[in-house]
N, C-alpha and C positions, 0 to 999 in steps of 0.2 A: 761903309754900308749902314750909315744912322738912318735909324727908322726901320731897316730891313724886317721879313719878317722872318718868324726862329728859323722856319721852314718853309720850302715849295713843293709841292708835286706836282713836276710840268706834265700832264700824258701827253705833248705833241709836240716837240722840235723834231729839230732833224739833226744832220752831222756837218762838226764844223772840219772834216778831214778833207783832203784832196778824194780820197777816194770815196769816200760818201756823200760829198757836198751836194746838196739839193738840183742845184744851177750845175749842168756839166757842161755844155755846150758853149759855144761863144755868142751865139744869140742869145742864148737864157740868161748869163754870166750879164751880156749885157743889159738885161732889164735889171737886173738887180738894183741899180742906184737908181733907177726912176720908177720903179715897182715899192719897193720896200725901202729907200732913200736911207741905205746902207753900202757900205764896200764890200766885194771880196777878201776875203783872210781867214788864211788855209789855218788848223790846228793839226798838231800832233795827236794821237788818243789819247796819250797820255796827257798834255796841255787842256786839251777837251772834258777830262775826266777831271782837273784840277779847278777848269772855271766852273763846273756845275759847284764842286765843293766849296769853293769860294765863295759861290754863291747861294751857297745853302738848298742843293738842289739834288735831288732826285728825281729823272728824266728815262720818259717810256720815248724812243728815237723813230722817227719814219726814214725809211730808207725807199721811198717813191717811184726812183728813177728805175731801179730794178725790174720794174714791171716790160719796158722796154727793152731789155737786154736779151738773148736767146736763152733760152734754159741752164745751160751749162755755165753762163757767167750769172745768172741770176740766183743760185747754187751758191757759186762761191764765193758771192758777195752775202748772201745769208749766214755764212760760214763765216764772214771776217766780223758781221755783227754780235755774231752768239760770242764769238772769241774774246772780242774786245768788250765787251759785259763779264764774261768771266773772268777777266782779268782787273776790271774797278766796277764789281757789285754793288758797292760803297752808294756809286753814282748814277748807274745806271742800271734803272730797271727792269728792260725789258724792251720791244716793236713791234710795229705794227710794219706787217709786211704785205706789198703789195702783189696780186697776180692775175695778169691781166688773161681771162678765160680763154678769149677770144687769138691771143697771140703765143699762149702759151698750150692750149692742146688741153690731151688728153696728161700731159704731163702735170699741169698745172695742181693740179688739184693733190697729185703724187708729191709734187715738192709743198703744198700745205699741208699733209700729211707728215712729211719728213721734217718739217720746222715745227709743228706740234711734239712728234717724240724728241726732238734733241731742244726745245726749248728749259729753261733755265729758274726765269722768273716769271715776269710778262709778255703772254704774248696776245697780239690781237692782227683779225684781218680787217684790211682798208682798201678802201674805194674810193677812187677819187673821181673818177669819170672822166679824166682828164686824157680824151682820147682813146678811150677805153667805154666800153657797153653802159648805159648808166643804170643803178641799182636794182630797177627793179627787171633787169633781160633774165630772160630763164635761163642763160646762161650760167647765171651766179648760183643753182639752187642746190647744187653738190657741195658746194664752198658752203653754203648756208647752213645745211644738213651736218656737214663734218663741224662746222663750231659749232651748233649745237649740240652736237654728240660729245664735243671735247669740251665742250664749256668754255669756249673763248670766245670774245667781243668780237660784231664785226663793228669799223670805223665806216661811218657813210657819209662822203663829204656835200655839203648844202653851199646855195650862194654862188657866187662870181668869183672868179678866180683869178691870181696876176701872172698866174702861167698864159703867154699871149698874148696880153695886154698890148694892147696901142699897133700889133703887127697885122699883116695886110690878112682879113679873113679870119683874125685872130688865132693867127698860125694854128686853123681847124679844129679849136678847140669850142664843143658844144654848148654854151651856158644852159639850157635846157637840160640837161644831164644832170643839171645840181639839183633842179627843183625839187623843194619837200615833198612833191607826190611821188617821189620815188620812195624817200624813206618812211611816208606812210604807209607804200602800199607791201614795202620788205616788212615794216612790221606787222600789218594786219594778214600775213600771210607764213610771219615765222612766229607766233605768239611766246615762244621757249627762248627765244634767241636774245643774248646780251646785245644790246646796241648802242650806239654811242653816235649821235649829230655833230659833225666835226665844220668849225669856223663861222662867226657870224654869217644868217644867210639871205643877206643884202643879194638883192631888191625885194626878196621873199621871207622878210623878218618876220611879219605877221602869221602870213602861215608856217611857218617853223612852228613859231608860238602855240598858232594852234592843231599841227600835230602831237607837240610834246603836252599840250594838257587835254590831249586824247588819249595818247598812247603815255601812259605815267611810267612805264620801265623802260624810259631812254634818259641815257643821260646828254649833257649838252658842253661839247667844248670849245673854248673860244680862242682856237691859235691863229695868226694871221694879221691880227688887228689889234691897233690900239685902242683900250676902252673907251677913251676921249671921242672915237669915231661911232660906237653902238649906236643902232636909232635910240629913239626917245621910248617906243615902248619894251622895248630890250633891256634898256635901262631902265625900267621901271621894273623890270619883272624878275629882275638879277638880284633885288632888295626886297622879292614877292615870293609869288609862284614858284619862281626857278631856285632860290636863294638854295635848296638842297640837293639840287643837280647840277648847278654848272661847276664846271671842269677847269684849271686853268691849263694854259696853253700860251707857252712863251713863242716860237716859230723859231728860236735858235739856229742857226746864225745872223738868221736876217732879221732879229729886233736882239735889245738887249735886256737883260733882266733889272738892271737900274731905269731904265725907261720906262718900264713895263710894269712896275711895283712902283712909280711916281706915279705913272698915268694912270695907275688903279685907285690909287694915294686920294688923288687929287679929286675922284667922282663925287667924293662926299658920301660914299660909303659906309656904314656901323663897323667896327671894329669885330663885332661878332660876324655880319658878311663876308668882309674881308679874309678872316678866316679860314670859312667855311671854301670858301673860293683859291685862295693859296696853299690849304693843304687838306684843311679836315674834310671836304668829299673828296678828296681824290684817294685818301686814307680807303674809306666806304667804297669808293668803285673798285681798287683792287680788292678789298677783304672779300667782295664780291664773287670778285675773279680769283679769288684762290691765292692770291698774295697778301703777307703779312707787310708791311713796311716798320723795323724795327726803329727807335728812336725818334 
């Protein structure tokens, strides 16, 4: 790992388990190699909690697909993540868990509830729109109400998405649901609320940009993408403007951390950016959130 840096704070992968894996499906499973131009390969948690250390990583996990599941298994998969946190701390941080309003009821909002009081380290709610209401439906505004009240991040994801990609209808998934007018209008309507812009958000780079130097208490994470790919003025504003809020975000399992710390490597980035971007904000957004991260 020459060149690596001491440390990363990833806030956004996911799980390399059989039972976590982002991809569960056999459709989904199969975009992976022409979505993300990576393989399938399942980890142990225990093997999973070894490569983040290997890799000098401390990792906030999304568990996404949960929002799809019925109440009762989407329960007990929040159940296996708290678990498997408490058992390598060390590694992982903490998730962002999803719940999709609309599919899960009056329940919903009772299992955000119940993952706030047994949560651990970090926790945060996420939004991906992925078939699900996009951010700003009045649906969301008890979700929004209770992290407020508890002090935890909601994640709102921006941009195009390779859930779908290339399938007929774009197996019904809305791109309009990313657009940054959603997560303008969440923030200009929750002003108390921790936020977090989740994934570069191609074709709407610019306005991203200019919601986040409107709204200055969002922060900005960039999983999904190699930095080789940012537009031009994304890259410009990661060495500017942004240099104190963006987030890094590996996408674990589907990029790798040697890739991902080359292709960062290689932007021509400051040493002092670079940084700031690998760990020292992601340091600040938990202190934020009420996590210390030791060493």
């Amino acid at each position: 790992m020459q060149d690596f840096p001491a440390k990363i704070i990833d806030v956004h992968s996911h799980w390399g388990t059989r039972r976590g894996y982002p991809l569960q499906t056999d459709k989904e499973l199969a975009q992976q190699r022409a979505t993300w131009n990576s393989e399938t390969k399942y980890h142990t948690e225990a093997e999973m909690a070894a490569h983040f250390r290997a890799n000098r990583v401390r990792a906030i996990l999304d568990l996404g697909y949960a929002k799809y599941r019925p109440i009762e298994e989407m329960r007990a998969l929040h159940d296996y993540a708290f678990d498997t946190e408490r058992a390598h701390p060390d590694a992982i941080l903490g998730h962002w868990v999803h719940i999709d309003p609309e599919r899960a009821g009056s329940d919903g909002i009772k299992e955000l509830r119940r993952c706030i009081d047994k949560k651990i380290g970090f926790l945060g709610y996420a939004i991906s729109a992925s078939l699900s209401p996009p951010a700003s439906d009045p649906l969301y505004k008890p979700y929004y109400d209770l992290c407020t009240e508890a002090g935890i991040p909601v994640l709102i994801f921006v941009g195009t998405t390779g859930l779908g990609a290339g399938l007929p209808g774009g197996d019904g998934v809305i791109l309009d649901y990313c657009h940054p007018r959603h997560l303008d209008w969440v923030a200009a309507h929750n002003p108390q609320l921790k936020i977090v812009a989740a994934r570069p958000g191609w074709p709407w780079q610019a306005e991203v940009i200019a919601v986040l130097m409107h709204k200055r208490n969002i922060w900005y994470e960039l999983h999904g993408w190699s930095p080789k790919y940012h537009t031009a003025d994304l890259k410009h504003d990661i060495a500017r403007r942004l240099k104190d809020r963006i987030l890094f975000g590996a996408d674990y399992p589907l990029f790798t951390y040697e890739r991902l710390v080359k292709d960062w490597q290689a932007e021509g980035y400051s040493a002092e950016v670079l940084e700031k971007v690998f760990w020292r904000n992601g340091e600040r957004f938990l202190a934020e959130c009420g996590v210390k991260v030791a060493g």
